[in-house]
C-alpha positions as CSV (number, residue, x, y, z in Angstrom):
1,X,-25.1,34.9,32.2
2,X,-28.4,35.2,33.3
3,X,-31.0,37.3,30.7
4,X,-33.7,39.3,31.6
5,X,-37.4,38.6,31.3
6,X,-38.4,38.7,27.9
7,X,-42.1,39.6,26.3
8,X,-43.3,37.2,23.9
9,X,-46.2,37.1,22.0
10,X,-48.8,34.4,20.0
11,X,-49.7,33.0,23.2
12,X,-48.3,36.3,25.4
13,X,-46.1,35.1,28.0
14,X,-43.0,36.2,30.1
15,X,-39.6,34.0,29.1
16,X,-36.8,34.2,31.3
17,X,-33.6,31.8,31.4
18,X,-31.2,31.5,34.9
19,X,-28.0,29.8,34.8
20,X,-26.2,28.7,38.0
21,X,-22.7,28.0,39.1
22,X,-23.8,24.1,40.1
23,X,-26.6,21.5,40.6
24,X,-27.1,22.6,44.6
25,X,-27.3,26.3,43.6
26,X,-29.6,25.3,41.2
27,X,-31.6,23.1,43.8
28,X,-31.5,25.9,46.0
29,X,-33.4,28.1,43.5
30,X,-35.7,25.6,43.0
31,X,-36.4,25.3,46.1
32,X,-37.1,28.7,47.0
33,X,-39.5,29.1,43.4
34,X,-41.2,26.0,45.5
35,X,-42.0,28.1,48.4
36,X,-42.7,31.6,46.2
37,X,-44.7,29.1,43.9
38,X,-47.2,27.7,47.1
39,X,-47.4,31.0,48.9
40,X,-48.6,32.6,45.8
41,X,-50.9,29.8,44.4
42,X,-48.9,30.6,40.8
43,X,-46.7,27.7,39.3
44,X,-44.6,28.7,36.1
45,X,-44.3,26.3,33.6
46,X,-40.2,25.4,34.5
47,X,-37.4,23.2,32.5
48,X,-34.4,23.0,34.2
49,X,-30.6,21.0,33.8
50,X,-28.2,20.5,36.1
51,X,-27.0,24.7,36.4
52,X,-29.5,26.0,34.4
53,X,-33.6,27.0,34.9
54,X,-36.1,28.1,32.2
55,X,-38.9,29.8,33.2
56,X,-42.3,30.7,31.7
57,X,-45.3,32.9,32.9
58,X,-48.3,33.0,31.4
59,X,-51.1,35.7,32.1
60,X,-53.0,34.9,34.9
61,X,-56.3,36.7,33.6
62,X,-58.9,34.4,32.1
63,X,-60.7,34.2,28.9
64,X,-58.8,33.0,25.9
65,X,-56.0,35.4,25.4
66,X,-55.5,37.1,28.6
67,X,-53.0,39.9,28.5
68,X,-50.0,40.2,31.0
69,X,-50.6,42.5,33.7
70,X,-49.7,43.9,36.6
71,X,-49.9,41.2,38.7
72,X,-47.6,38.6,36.1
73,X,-44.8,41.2,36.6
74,X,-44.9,41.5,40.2
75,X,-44.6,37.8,40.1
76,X,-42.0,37.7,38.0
77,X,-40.1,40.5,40.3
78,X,-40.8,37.9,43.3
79,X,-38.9,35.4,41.5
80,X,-35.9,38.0,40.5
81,X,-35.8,38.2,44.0
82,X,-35.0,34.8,44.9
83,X,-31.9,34.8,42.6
84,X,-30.1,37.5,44.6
């Protein structure tokens, strides 16, 4: 079952885990996070297995400890999106 994003702090960053029926949905998905990923210049740090994705966003403020912010959520919201 697929989890929700979750908040995590010392460095602040957004978690989220995806798990998929198979390797082609999960190519698919990957696929699409490709596209997302190029159209919005942002590239999560991503570990993935055959039916399953991690994902990790870190702010994308500078300095050095940005805070998450609007803009880290929308993208996170783009990539709920993908998963339908």
């Amino acid at each position: 079952m697929d989890q929700p994003w979750t908040h995590r702090q010392r460095p602040e960053r957004l978690e989220r885990r995806l798990e998929f029926s198979d390797y082609e949905a999960t190519r698919l998905f990957l696929e699409r996070l490709e596209l997302l990923s190029k159209q919005e210049s942002r590239y999560p740090d991503i570990s993935f297995g055959r039916t399953y994705v991690n994902l990790t966003l870190v702010p994308a403020g500078d300095g050095d400890q940005p805070a998450l912010g609007e803009a880290d959520h929308a993208f996170a919201a783009s990539i709920d999106a993908l998963v339908g």
